[in-house]
C-alpha positions as CSV (number, residue, x, y, z in Angstrom):
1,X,2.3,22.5,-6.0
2,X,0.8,25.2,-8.6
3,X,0.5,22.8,-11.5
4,X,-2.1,19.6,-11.1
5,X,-0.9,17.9,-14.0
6,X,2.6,17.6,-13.1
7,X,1.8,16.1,-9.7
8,X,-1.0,13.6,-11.0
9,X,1.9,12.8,-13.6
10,X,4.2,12.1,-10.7
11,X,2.1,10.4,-8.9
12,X,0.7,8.3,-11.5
13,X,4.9,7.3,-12.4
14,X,5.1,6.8,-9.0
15,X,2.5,4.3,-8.7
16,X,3.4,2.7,-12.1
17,X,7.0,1.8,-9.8
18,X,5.2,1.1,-6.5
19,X,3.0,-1.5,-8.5
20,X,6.0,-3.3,-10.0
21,X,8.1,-3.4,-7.1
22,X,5.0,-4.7,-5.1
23,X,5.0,-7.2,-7.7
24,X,8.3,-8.4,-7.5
25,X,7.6,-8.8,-3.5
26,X,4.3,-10.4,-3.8
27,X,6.1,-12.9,-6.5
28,X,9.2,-13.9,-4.8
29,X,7.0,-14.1,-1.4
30,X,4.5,-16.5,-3.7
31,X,7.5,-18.7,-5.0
32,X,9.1,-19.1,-1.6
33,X,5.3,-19.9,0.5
34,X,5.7,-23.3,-1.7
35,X,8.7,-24.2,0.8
36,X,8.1,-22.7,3.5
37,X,7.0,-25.2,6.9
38,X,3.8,-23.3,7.9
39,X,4.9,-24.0,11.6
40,X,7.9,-21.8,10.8
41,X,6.1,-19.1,9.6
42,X,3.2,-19.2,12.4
43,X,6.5,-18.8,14.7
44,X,8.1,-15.8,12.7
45,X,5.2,-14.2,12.4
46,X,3.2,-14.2,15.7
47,X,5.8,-14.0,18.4
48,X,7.1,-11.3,16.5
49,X,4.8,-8.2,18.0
50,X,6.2,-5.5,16.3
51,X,5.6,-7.5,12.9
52,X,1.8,-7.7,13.4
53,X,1.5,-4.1,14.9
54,X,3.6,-2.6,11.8
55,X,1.2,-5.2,9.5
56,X,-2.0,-3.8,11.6
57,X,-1.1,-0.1,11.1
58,X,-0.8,-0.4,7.1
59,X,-3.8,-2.4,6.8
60,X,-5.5,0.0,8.5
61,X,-4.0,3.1,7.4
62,X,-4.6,1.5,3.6
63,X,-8.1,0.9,4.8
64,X,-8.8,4.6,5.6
65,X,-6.9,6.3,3.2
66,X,-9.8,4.0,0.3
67,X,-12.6,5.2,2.7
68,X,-11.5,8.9,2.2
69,X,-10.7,8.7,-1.4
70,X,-14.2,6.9,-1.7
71,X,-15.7,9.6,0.2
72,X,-14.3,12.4,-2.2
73,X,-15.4,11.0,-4.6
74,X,-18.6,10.1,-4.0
75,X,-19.1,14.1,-2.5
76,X,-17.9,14.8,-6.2
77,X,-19.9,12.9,-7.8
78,X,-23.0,15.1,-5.9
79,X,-21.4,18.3,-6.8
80,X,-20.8,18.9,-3.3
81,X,-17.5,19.7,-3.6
82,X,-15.8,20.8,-6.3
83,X,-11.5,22.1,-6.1
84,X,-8.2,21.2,-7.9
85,X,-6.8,20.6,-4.3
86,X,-9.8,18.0,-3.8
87,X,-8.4,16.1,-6.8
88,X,-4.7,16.3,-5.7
89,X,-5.8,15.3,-2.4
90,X,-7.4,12.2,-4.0
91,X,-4.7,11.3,-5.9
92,X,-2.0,11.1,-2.8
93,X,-4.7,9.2,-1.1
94,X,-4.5,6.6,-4.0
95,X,-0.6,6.6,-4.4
96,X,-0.6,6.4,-0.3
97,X,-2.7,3.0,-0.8
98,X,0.0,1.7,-3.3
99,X,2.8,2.8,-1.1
100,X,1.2,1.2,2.5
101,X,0.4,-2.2,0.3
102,X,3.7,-2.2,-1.0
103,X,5.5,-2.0,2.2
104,X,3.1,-4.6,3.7
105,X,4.5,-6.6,1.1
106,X,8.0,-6.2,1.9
107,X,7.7,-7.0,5.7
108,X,6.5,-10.3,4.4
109,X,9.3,-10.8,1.9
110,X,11.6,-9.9,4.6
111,X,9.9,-12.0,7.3
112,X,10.1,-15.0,4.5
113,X,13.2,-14.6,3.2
114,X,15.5,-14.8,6.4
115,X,19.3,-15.2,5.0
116,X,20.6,-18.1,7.5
């Protein structure tokens, strides 16, 4: 993408959306824990393998994509480096976190919210 501006603007709308969708998840997962049978959920959650790998690998994919925005901008900070791309490259990192935490969120508002 030539312009920076335009994809730090898209990316900041983006994460404006991601953040209140995650929201709505994170609310609707809060108002239905109150009812919930914690037995139930231990069951739904841990003898359901692909649940905790999918939950593993955006937890840790959250986790790494912080560590390298961290680390560009601490090498910034130095001087070290110094590149529009190493911006842009910062800001997907930061929209990626928002996206990976947001679909964590859903596969625990779907796990919770089970139509029977």
């Amino acid at each position: 993408m030539e312009n920076p501006a335009l994809l730090y603007t898209i990316l900041v709308g983006g994460s404006v959306v991601l953040a209140l969708i995650g929201l709505y998840f994170v609310i609707r997962i809060w108002i239905k824990w109150e009812d919930l049978d914690i037995d139930v959920i231990q069951a739904r959650v841990f003898l359901n393998k692909k649940f905790i790998e999918r939950n593993w690998l955006y937890v840790f994919l959250a986790g790494a994509s912080i560590t390298v925005h961290q680390l560009i901008n601490f090498l910034t900070s130095l001087n070290y480096i110094s590149s529009p791309w190493i911006n842009q490259i910062s800001y997907i990192l930061e929209f990626m976190v928002l996206l990976l935490l947001v679909m964590l969120a859903y596969e625990w508002f779907k796990v919770l919210h089970i139509k029977k």
